[in-house]
C-alpha positions as CSV (number, residue, x, y, z in Angstrom):
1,X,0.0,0.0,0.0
2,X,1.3,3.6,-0.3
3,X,0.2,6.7,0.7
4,X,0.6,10.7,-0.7
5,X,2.6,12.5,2.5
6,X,1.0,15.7,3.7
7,X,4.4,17.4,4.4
8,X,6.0,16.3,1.2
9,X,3.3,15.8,-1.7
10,X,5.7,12.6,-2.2
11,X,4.3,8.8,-2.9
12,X,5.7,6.8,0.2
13,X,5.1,3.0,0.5
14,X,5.6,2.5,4.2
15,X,3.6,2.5,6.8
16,X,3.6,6.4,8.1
17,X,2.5,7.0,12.3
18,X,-0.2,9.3,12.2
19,X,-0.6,11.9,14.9
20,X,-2.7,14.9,16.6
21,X,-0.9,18.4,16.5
22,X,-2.6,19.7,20.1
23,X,-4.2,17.7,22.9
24,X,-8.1,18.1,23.1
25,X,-8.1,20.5,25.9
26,X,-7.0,23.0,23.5
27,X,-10.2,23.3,21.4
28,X,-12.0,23.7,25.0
29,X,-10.1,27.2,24.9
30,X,-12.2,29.8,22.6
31,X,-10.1,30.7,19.4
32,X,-10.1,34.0,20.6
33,X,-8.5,33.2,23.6
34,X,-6.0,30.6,22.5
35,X,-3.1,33.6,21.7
36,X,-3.0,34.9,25.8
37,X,-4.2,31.4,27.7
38,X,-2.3,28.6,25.5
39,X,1.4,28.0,25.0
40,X,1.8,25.3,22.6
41,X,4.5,23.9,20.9
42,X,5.0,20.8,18.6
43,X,5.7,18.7,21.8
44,X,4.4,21.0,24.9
45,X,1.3,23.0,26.1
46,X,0.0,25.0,28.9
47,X,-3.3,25.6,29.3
48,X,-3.9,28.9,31.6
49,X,-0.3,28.3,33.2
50,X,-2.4,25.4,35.3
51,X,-2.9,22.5,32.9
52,X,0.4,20.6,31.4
53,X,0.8,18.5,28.6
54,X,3.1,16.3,26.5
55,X,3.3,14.8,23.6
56,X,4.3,10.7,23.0
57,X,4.4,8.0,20.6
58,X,1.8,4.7,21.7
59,X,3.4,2.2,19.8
60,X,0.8,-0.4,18.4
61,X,2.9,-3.8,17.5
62,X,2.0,-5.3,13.9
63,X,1.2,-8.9,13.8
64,X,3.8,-10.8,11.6
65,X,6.4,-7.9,12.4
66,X,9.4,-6.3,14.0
67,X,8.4,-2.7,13.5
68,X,5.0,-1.1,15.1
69,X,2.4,1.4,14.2
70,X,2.8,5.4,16.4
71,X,0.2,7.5,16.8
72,X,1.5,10.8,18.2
73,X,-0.9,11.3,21.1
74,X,-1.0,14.2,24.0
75,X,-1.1,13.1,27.3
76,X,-1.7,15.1,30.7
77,X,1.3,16.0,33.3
78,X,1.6,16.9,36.7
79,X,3.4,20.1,36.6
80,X,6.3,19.5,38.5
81,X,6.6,16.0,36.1
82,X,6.4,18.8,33.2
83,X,9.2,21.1,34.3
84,X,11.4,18.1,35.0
85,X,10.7,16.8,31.8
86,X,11.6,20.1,29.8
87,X,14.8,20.6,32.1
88,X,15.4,16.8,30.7
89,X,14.0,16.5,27.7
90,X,16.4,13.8,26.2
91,X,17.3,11.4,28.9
92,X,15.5,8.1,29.9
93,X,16.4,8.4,33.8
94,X,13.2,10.6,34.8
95,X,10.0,8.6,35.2
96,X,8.2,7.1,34.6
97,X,5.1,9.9,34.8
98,X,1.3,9.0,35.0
99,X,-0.6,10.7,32.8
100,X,-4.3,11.2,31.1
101,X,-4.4,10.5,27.7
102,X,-5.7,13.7,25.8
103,X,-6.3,12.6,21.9
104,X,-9.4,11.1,20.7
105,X,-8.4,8.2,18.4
106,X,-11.8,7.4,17.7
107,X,-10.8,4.3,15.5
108,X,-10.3,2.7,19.0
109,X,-13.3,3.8,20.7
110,X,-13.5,6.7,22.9
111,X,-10.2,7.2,24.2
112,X,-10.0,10.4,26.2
113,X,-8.9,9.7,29.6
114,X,-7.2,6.5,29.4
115,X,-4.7,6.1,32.1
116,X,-1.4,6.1,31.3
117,X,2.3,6.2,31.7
118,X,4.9,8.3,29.9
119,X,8.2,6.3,29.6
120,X,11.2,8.9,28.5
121,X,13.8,8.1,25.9
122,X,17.4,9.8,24.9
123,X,18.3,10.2,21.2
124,X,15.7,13.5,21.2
125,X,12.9,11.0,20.9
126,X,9.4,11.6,22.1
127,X,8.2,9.6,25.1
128,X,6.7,6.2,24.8
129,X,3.2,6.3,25.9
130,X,1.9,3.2,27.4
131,X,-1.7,2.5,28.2
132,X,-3.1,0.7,31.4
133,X,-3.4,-2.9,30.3
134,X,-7.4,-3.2,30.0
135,X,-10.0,-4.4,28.1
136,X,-10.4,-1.3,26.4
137,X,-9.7,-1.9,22.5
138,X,-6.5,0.3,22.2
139,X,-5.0,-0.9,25.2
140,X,-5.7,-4.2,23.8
141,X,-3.9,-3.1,20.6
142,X,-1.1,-1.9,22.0
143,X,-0.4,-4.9,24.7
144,X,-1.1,-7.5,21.6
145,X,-0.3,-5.5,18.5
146,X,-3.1,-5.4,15.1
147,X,-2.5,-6.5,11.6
148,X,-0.8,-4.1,9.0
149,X,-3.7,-4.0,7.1
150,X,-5.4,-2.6,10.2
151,X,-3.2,0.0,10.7
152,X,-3.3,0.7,6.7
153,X,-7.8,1.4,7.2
154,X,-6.5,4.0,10.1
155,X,-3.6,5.8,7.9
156,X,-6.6,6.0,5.3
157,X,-8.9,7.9,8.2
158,X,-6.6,10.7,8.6
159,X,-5.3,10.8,4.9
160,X,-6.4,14.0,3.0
161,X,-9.5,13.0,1.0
């Protein structure tokens, strides 16, 4: 299967992580308000200097694979967790930091609020998100992985139409 990339207008035929550019707490804030109550980045954001937020990879494991489907989801922070976090941003001996998750990834279901755990790497890499292990279906899919052609239907959901 291949896919035309949003950032490149190139054909690709791998599998591409999808992701959300600002957790869901951010559309709560009035457009009009966003420029003096947000600070948002492409990994970060403060809601009214009060909430905290982060951004992560959940990594789905493909069936039949060694490699795994991301989906670049927001998760909440306490805000001490934040600020040691962005004094540390690329080390893996902080945490691990509970968290809320904060993307709806409806192809799983409602997902807002799934508890979680951000796990910190080095190499400038985004934290690893990992889910509570319940029954709930993306929890299942990342503790037992999906097939490729499953991850392929959810690419197509966020591919421009």
């Amino acid at each position: 299967m291949s896919y035309v990339c949003a950032c490149c207008g190139e054909t690709h035929e791998y599998l591409p992580d999808i992701g959300f550019a600002k957790p869901e707490n951010y559309f709560d804030v009035p457009p009009e308000q966003r420029d003096t109550r947000v600070q948002v980045t492409a990994d970060t954001c403060i809601i009214d200097n009060q909430y905290f937020y982060i951004r992560g990879v959940i990594k789905i494991p493909l069936h039949d694979s060694e490699s795994y489907f991301g989906i670049g989801a927001w998760i909440s922070q306490k805000e001490e967790n934040f600020w040691t976090y962005q004094q540390h941003p690329n080390t893996d001996e902080i945490g691990p930091y509970f968290g809320w998750l904060c993307s709806d990834i409806p192809e799983f279901g409602e997902t807002l609020s799934l508890k979680t755990q951000a796990r910190f790497q080095c190499g400038n890499l985004r934290p690893w998100i990992e889910l509570e292990p319940t029954n709930h279906p993306l929890s299942v899919a990342q503790h037992e992985g999906i097939s490729a052609d499953k991850a392929w239907e959810i690419v197509h959901e966020y591919l421009p139409k």
